[in-house]
C-alpha positions in Angstrom: 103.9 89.4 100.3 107.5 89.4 101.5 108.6 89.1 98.0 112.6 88.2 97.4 113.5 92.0 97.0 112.8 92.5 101.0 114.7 88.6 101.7 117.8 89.9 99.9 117.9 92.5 102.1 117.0 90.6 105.2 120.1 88.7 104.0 122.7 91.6 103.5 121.3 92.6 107.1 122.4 89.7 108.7 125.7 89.2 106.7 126.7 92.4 107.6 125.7 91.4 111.4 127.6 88.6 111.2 131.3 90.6 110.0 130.8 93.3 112.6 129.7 91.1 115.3 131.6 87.9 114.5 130.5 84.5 113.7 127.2 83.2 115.3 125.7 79.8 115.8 123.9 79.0 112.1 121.1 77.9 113.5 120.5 81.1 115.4 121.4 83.2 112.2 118.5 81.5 110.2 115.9 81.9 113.3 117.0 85.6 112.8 116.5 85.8 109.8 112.6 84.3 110.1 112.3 86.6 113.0 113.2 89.6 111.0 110.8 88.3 108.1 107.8 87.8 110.4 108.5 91.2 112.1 108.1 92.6 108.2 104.5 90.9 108.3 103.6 92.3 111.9 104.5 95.7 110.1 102.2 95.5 107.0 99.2 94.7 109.7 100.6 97.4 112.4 100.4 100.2 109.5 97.3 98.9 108.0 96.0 99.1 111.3 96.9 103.3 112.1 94.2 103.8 109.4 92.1 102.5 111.3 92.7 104.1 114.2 93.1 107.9 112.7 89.8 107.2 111.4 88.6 106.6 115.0 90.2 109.8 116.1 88.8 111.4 113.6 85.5 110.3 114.8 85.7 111.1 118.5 86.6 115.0 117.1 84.0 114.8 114.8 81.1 113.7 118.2 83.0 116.6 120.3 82.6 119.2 117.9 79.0 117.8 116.9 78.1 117.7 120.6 79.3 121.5 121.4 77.6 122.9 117.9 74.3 121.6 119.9 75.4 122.9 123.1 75.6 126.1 121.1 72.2 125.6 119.1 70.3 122.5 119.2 69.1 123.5 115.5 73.0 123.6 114.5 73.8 122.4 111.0 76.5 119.6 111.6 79.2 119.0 109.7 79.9 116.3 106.9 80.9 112.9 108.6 81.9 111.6 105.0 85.8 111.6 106.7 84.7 109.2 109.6 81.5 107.4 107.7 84.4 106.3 104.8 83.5 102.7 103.8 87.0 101.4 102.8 88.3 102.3 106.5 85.0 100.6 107.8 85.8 97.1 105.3 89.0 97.2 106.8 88.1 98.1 110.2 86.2 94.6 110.1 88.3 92.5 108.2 88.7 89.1 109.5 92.1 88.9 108.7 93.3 91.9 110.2 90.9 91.5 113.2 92.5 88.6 114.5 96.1 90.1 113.6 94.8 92.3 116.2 93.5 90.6 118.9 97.0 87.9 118.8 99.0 91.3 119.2 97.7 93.6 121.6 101.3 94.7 122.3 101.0 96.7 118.8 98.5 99.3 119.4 98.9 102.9 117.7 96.8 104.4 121.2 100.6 103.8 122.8 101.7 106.6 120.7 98.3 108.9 120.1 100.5 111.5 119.3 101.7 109.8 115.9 97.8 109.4 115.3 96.9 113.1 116.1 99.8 114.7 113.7 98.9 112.2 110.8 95.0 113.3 111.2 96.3 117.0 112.0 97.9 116.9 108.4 94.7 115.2 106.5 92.3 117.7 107.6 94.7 120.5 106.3 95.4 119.3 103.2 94.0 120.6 99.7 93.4 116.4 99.7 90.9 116.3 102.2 88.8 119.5 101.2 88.4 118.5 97.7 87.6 115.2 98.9 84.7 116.6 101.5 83.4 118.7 99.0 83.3 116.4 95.9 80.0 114.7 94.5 81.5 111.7 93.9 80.4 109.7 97.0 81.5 106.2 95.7 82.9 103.8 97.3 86.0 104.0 94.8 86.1 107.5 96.1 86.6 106.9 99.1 89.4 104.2 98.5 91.8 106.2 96.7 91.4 109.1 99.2 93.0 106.8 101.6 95.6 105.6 99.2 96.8 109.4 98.2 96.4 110.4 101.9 98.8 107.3 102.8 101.3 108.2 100.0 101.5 111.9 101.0 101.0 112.0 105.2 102.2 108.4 106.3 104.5 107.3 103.6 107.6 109.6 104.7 106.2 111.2 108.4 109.7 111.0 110.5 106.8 110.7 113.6 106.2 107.5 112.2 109.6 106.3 112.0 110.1 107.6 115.5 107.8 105.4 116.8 108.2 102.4 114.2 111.5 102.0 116.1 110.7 101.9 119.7 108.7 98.9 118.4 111.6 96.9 116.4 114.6 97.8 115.7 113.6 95.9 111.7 110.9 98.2 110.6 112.6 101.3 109.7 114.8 99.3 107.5 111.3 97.6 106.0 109.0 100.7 105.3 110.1 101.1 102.0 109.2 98.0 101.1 106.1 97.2 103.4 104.7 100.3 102.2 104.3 99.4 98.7 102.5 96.5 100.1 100.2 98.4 101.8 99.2 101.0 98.7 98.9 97.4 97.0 96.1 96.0 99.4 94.6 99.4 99.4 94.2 99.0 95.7 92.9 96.0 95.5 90.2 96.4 98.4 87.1 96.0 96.6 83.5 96.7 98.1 81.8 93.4 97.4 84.3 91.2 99.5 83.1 92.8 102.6 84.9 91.5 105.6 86.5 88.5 103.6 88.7 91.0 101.5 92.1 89.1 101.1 95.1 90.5 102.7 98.8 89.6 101.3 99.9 86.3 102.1 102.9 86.4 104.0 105.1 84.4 101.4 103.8 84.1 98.0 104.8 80.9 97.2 107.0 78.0 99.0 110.3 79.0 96.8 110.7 82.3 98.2 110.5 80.8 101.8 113.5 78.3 100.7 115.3 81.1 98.7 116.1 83.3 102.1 117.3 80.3 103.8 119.2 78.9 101.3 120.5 82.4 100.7 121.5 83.2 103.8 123.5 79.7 103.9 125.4 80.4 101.2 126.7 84.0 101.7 127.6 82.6 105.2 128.8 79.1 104.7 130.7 80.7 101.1 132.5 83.6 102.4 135.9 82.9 102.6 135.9 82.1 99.6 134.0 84.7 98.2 135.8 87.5 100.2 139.5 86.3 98.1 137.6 86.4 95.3 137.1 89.8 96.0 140.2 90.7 97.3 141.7 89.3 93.7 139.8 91.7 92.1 139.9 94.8 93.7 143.0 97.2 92.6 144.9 99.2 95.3 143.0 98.5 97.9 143.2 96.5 101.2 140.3 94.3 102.0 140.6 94.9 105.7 139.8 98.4 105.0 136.3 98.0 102.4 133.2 99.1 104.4 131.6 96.2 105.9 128.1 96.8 104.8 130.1 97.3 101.1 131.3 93.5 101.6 128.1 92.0 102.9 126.4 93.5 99.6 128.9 91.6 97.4 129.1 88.5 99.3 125.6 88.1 99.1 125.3 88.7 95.8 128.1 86.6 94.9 126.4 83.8 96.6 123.4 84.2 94.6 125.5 84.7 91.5 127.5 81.2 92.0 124.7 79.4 93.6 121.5 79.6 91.6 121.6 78.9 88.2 118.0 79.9 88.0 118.5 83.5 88.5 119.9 85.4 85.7 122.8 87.4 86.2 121.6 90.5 85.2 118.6 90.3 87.6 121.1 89.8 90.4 123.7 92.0 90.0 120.7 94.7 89.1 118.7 93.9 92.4 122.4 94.2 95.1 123.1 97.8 92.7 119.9 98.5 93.8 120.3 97.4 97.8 123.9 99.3 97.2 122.4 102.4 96.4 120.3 102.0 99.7 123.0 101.2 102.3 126.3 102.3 101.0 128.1 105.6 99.7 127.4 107.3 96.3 130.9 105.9 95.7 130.8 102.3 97.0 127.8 101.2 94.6 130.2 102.5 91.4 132.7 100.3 93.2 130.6 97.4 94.1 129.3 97.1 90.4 132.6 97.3 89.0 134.1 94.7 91.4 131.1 92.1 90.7 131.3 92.9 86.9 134.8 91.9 86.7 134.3 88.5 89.0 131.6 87.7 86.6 133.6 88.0 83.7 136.7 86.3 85.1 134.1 83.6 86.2 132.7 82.9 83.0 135.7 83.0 81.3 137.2 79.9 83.8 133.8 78.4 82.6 133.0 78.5 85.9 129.5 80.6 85.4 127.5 79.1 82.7 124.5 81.1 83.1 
């Protein structure tokens, strides 16, 4: 799951760390940098999870209102339960995986912050979303799936009450949801009826290389960077490297790392995926700089036959 787009970002994180705060330990840089990684996998469960519990909320309304239409008239016609009888949320209400997530982290429960749950189930039962979907035929299973994945997209996906809380919990995740959110529409997606309980999650590191690629990373923009920052500072034109934004010159002496350091990895895809981090965490105006500064190191690289990739 934590795929090398999130660990070159965990690694630009903690570069940057390390020029605002000053040099730490290596050792303690690298447990940081698992830390943050396993706090990305806490996140994936934590937001799989607050489908789960709007789903229970949902139900306890649905057995109030139930319970006072009988009050009322014990001949009442209820209303549909097809909202809190959906069999995806029940498959992944049960799923063994996530159940035990669960029980070894009680300290992440969605109940601590029931007024993130009420606004996100608030917003469902409003929508256009949920009243076509109450009213359709199509009772599948499939149906019932891909309700869930639009209603993530469109009420969890950018719901500032959810950040809010997101970041009383760890000061990571905010910086993650972009990312762990794909992950989650993923799963979603690939739920599938007849695995019952035994529906595989994402793995939290798809293969041994990506483990090794964050930590060797992470060495090499730290253990490189002197020599890395004069080779920016040769190439940048009028100005003073003292006075380049910080989180400008943890992008480029990451990616300079990765550049110089792993002959595996094409250029191209490197340079394209710290653009892209650029274009998260810096100005409009630093990622034009940042691409024209590595562009130019490249070329002077290659022509030194220094780069032969």
């Amino acid at each position: 799951m934590i795929n090398r787009e999130l660990i070159r970002i965990k690694a630009v994180q903690l570069v940057y760390a390390n020029l605002v705060n000053g040099g730490k330990d290596l050792d303690d840089v690298l447990k940081e940098m698992d830390e943050s990684l396993s706090q990305a996998y806490y996140l994936y469960h934590h937001m799989l999870n607050l489908i789960c519990e709007v789903t229970d909320y949902a139900d306890r309304q649905y057995e109030i209102t139930c319970q006072q239409l009988l009050e009322r008239n014990k001949h009442a016609k209820l209303p549909s339960d097809r909202f809190v009888r959906n069999r995806f949320v029940s498959q992944l209400e049960s799923n063994r995986k996530l159940e035990t997530f669960t029980l070894n982290h009680k300290d992440l429960q969605w109940t601590d912050h029931e007024d993130v749950v009420h606004n996100i189930y608030n917003l469902i039962v409003a929508s256009p979303e949920y009243e076509a979907y109450m009213a359709s035929d199509d009772d599948s299973y499939e149906a019932d799936r891909e309700f869930w994945r639009t209603a993530y997209k469109k009420f969890i996906l950018d719901n500032d009450m959810v950040d809010e809380a997101l970041e009383e919990w760890s000061i990571y995740w905010n910086c993650d949801r972009y990312v762990i959110d794909t992950f989650v529409l993923k799963t979603i997606k690939r739920f599938e009826e007849a695995n019952g309980d035994k529906q595989p999650l994402l793995e939290q590191y798809n293969n041994d290389d990506d483990h090794r690629f964050g930590t060797d990373l992470l060495l090499r923009a730290l253990s490189d960077r002197e020599a890395n920052q004069q080779l920016i500072t040769d190439h940048i034109r009028n100005w003073d490297f003292d006075r380049l934004a910080k989180m400008d010159v943890a992008v480029m002496l990451t990616a300079l790392a990765e550049i110089t350091r792993f002959p595996e990895i094409s250029v191209n895809v490197s340079l394209n995926e710290y653009i892209n981090i650029a274009k998260l965490y810096c100005a409009i105006k630093s990622v034009r700089f940042i691409n024209g500064t590595l562009d130019s190191i490249v070329r002077e690289l290659r022509a030194q036959g220094k780069l032969l990739k």
